[in-house]
C-alpha positions in Angstrom: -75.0 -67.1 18.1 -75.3 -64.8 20.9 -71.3 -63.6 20.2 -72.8 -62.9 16.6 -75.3 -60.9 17.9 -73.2 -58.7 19.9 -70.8 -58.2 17.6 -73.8 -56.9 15.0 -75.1 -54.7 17.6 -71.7 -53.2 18.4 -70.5 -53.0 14.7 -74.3 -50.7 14.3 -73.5 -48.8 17.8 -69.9 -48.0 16.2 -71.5 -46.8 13.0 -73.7 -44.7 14.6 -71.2 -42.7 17.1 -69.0 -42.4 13.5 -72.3 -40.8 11.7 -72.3 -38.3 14.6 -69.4 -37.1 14.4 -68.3 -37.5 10.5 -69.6 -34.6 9.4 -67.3 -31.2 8.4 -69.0 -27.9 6.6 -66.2 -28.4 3.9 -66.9 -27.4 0.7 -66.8 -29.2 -2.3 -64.7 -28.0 -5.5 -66.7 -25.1 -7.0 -67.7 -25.3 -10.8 -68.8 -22.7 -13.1 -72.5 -24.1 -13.7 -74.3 -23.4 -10.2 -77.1 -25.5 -11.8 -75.4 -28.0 -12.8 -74.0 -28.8 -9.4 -77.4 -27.9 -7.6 -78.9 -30.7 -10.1 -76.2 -32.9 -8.6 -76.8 -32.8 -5.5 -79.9 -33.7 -5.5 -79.9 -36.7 -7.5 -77.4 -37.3 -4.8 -79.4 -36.8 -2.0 -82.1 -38.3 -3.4 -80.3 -41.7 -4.2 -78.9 -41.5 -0.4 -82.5 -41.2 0.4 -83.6 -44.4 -0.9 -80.7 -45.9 0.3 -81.5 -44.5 3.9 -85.3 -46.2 3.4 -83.8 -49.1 2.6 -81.8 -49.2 5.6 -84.5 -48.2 7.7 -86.9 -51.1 6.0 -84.3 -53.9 7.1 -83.8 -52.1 10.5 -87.2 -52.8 11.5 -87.0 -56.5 9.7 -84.1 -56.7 12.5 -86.0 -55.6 15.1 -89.2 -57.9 14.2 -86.7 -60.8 13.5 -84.8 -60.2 17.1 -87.1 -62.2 19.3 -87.7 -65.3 17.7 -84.1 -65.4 16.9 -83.6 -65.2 20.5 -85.9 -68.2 21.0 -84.4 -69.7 19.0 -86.2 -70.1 16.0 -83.3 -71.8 13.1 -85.7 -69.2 10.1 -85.6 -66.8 11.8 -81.9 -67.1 12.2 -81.0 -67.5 8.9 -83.4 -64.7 8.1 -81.7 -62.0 10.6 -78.2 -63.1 9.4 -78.9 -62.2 6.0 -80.5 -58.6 6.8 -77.8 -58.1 9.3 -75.2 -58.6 6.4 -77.1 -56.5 4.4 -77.5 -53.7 7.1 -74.1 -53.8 7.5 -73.7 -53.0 3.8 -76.0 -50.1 3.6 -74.6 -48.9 7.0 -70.8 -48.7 5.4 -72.5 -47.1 2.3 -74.0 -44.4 4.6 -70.7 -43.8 6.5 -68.8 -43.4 3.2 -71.6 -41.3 2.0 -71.8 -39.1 5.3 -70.5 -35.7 3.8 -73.2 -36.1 1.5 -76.4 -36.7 3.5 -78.3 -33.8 4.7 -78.4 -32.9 8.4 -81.8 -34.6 8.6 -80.6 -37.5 6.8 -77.6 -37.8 9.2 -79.8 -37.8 12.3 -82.4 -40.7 10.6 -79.1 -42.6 10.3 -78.1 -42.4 13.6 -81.4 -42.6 15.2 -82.0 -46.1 13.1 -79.0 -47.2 14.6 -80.1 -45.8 18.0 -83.7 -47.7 18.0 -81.6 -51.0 16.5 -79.5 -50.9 19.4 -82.4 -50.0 22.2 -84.5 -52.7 20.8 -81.7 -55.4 20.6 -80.5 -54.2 24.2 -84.3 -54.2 25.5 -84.4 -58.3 24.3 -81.1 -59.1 25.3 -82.2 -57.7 29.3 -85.1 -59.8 29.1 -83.3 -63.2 29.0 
């Protein structure tokens, strides 16, 4: 279980160095309705917004799951294994999606993958 563990906590530290570091000022192709793509990008930004909440909800789930998953609690396991898959889900969604997220967004992803990592980190010391 612990190999599991570390292997979910690497997978989010790896996703988090690529979030850093994904991001170009590229342009996309230009169209001839301004609007049009202005209205675009925000639905975008917006539907990569929830999807960041999301991500952030099961983050902390992680982190409030970590400790009796370390004790040993069989729930609890089965609990964290199933918001760890989805993390990693959301997580790949957000990498594919980096271009698209705002610099704010960018640095919420990383920083949830940051506190992830501290907290998992901070138990694993304490054994």
């Amino acid at each position: 279980m612990e190999k599991i563990v570390k292997m979910f906590v690497l997978m989010t530290f790896v996703v988090s160095f690529a979030a850093c570091g994904g991001k170009t000022n590229t342009q996309t192709e230009a169209t001839t309705d301004e609007n049009a793509a202005s209205q675009t990008e925000t639905v975008a930004t917006s539907a990569e917004s929830d999807v960041l909440a999301k991500y952030e909800e099961l983050v902390n789930k992680a982190i409030e799951l970590y400790p009796k998953l370390v004790a040993g609690d069989a729930a609890a396991t089965q609990e964290y294994a199933t918001v760890a898959h989805e993390i990693a889900g959301i997580a790949e969604e957000l990498t594919q999606a980096l271009e698209n997220l705002s610099t704010e967004q960018q640095q919420r992803f990383v920083e949830l993958g940051k506190k992830f990592n501290d907290a998992v980190t901070a138990g694993s010391a304490q054994q």
